[in-house]
N, C-alpha and C positions, 0 to 999 in steps of 0.2 A: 422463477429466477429474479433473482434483484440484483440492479446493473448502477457500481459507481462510473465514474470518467476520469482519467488522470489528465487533466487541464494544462501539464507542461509540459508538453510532448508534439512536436520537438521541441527540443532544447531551449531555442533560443527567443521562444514568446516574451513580446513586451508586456508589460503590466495592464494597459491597456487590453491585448490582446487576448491575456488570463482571466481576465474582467469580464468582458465582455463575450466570454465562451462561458466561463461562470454562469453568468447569467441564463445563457442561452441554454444549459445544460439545464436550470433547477425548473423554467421555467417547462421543460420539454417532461419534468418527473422522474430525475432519475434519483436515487437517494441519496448521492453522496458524490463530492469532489473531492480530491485528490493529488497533491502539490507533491512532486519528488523531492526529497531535501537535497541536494546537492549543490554543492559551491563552484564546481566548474563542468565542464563539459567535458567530452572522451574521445575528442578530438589527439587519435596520438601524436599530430606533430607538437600539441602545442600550441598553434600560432593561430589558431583561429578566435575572433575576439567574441565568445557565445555570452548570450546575455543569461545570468542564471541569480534571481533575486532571494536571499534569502528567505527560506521558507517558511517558519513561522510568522518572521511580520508579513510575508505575504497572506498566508490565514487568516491573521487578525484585520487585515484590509478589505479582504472574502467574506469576513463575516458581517459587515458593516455593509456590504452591496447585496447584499440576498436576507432571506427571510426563514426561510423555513427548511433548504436544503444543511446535510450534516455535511463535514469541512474536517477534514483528515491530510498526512499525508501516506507518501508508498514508497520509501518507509523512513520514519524520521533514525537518521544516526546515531545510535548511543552512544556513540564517543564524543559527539563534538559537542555535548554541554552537560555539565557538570550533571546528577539526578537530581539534585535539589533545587538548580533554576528551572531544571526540564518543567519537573512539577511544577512550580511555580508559571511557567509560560504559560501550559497545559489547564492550569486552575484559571490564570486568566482569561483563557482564550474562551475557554468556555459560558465567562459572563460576557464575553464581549460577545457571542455567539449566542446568549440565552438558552445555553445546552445543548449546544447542537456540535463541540468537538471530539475528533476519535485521536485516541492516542495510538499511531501505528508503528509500530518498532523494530532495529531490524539491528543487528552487532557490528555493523558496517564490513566494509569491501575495498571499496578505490584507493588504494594503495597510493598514488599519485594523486589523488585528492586530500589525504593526508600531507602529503610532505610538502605539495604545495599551501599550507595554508599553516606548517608546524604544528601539526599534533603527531604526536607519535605512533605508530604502525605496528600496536603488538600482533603477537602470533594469533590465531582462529580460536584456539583455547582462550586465551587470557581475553581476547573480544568477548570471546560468550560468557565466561566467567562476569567479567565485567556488568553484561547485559542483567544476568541471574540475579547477581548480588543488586542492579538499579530496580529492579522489579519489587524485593523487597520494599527498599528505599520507598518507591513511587507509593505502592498502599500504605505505607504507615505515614508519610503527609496526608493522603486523602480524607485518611479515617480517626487519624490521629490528633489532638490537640496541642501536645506537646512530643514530641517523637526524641527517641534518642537510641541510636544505633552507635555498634562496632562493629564493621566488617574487614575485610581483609584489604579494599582500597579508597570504604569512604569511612570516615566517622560525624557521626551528629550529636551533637551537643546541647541540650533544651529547643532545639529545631519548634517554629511555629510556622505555620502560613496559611493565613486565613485573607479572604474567605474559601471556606470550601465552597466543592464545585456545586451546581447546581445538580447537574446529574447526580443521579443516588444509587451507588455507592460513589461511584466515583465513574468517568467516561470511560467506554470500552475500549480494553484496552485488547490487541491484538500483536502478536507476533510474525512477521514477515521470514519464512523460511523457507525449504524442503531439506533440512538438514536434520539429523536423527534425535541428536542431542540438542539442539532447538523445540524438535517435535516435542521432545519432553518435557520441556522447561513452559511451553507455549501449554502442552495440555493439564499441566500442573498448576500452574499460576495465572494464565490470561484467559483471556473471553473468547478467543476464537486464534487461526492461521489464516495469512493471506501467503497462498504458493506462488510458484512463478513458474511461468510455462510458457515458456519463449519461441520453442525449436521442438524438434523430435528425439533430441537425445533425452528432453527432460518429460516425455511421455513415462516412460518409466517410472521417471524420480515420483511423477505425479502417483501411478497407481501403486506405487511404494510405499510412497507418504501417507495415499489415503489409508491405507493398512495401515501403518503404524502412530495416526491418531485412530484409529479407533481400537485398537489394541492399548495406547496408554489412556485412553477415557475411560476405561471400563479398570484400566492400575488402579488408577488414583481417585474412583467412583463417582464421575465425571456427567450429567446431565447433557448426554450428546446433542438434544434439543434444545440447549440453551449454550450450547458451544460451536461458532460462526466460523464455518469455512468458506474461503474464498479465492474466488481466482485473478490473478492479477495476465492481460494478454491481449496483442492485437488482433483487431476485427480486420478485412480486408473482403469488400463486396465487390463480385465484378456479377456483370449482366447476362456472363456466356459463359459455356464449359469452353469453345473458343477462345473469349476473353483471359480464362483461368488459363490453360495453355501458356496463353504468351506473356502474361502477367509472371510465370512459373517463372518462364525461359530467362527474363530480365530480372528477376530479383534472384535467377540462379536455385531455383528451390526443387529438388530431387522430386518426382515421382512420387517415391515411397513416403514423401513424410507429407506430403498433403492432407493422408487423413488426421495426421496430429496438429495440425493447422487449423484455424478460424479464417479459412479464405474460401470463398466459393460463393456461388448463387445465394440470396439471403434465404433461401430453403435449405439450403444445405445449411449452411449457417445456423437456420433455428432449430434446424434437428442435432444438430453436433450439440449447442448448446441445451439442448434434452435431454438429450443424452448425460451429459455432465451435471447436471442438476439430481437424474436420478440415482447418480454413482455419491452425491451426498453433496454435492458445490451448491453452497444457499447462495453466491452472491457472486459476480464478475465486475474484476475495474477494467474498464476496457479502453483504447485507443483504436477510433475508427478510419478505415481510411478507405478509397474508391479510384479507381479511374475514370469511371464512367459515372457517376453519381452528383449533382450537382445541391440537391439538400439533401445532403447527406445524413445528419442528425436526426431530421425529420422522416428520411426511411427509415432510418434503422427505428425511431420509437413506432415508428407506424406498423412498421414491418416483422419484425422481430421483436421488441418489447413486449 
């Protein structure tokens, strides 16, 4: 298993503090960091003032303090920048990175994160449509010299942007899903899926999902060995099946959904995550957390990496 980190989580890390976990993560070997793009927090009242730093310049600032770790995030918005600066960010980041950015993509969601910032809030169709048709968009700047599209909501006109990237063809690109017709589109045109696997109700979605990429890799005559699944989900190590108990009781977490959970003894833990690897997950972004654990980063690479 290969293990990224999503570095802003929670919410309201200073720049500093994404820095300097940054750090601490590439130099610990994990292969990749991971920036949520999001403009505000999910705080429902509202009124909480969470620090949330725009995420591509935060990358470009992450790639400037590290060396050799890849710099993604989980998952960038398709709505909120045009395809043709995405790419363009996306081609710079990557020289500013010496090839080291992932392009991670997802149709968006926050609904309340649109309207506070005035972009508009289509329906789940016209999102994923949206997504489909930038996917085009994206490979014909990468590989293209002069590109010129018509689609149903962008059009290009003698389009140039150089330089291309370092990476060849172009950085991998991935889709952020568990939805059917995302499945599709991700095992049609991108390099890999990052799931999400939050709870036990999405234990399902997951061994759902996995059925239905490898039923559309094999549609669309798909090199499953060069097509990256991932899982995106929190870690939670405690010392004691004691410990797990009361840790349950206080975060409220049923009984039954424990085994779809990453929380337990880090033996538990490393078999769970064995388990999933052998069901096809080449890769976990993870967010770690402990009661009892004081270098915590440091067990888990010790322990479990």
């Amino acid at each position: 298993m290969r293990f990224g980190y999503c570095v802003r989580n929670p919410s309201n890390r200073t720049y500093n503090e994404i820095r300097d976990l940054t750090v601490k993560i590439e130099e610990l070997g994990f292969e990749s960091v991971h920036i949520t793009d999001h403009l505000l927090g999910f705080d429902v009242t509202q009124e909480k003032k969470e620090t949330f730093l725009e995420a591509t310049t935060l990358l470009a600032a992450l790639a400037i303090e590290t060396d050799k770790i890849k710099l993604g995030h989980i998952v960038l918005c398709n709505s909120f920048r045009n395809p043709t600066l995405l790419a363009k960010i996306i081609l710079t980041l990557d020289h500013i990175s010496n090839g080291r950015i992932l392009m991670w993509l997802g149709a968006g969601w926050y609904k309340e994160e649109y309207d506070a910032y005035g972009y508009p809030f289509p329906s789940p169709k016209r999102r994923v449509d949206e997504l489909e048709e930038s996917l085009t968009i994206y490979k014909k700047i990468f590989t293209e010299d002069v590109s010129n599209f018509e689609g149903k909501f962008w059009k290009l006109v003698n389009h140039r942007s150089f330089p291309k990237s370092i990476q060849k063809p172009y950085p991998q690109i991935v889709i952020g899903t568990n939805g059917k017709r995302m499945i599709d589109i991700a095992c049609r045109d991108a390099d890999g899926i990052n799931l999400p696997y939050l709870d036990s109700q999405n234990q399902k979605l997951l061994e759902e999902s996995l059925s239905i990429i490898n039923e559309k890799l094999k549609k669309y005559d798909r090199n499953s060995s060069e097509f990256e699944i991932s899982l995106f989900t929190n870690v939670t190590i405690v010392d004691s099946q004691e410990r797990l108990e009361q840790v349950r009781k206080e975060r409220r977490i049923l009984k039954s959904n424990l085994k779809y959970l990453f929380m337990g003894t880090y033996e538990e833990i490393k078999n769970k995550i064995k388990e999933f690897e052998n069901l096809g997950i080449a890769k976990m972004i993870v967010v770690v957390d402990s009661p009892d654990i004081e270098d915590l980063l440091d067990f888990f690479k010790k322990k479990i990496m």
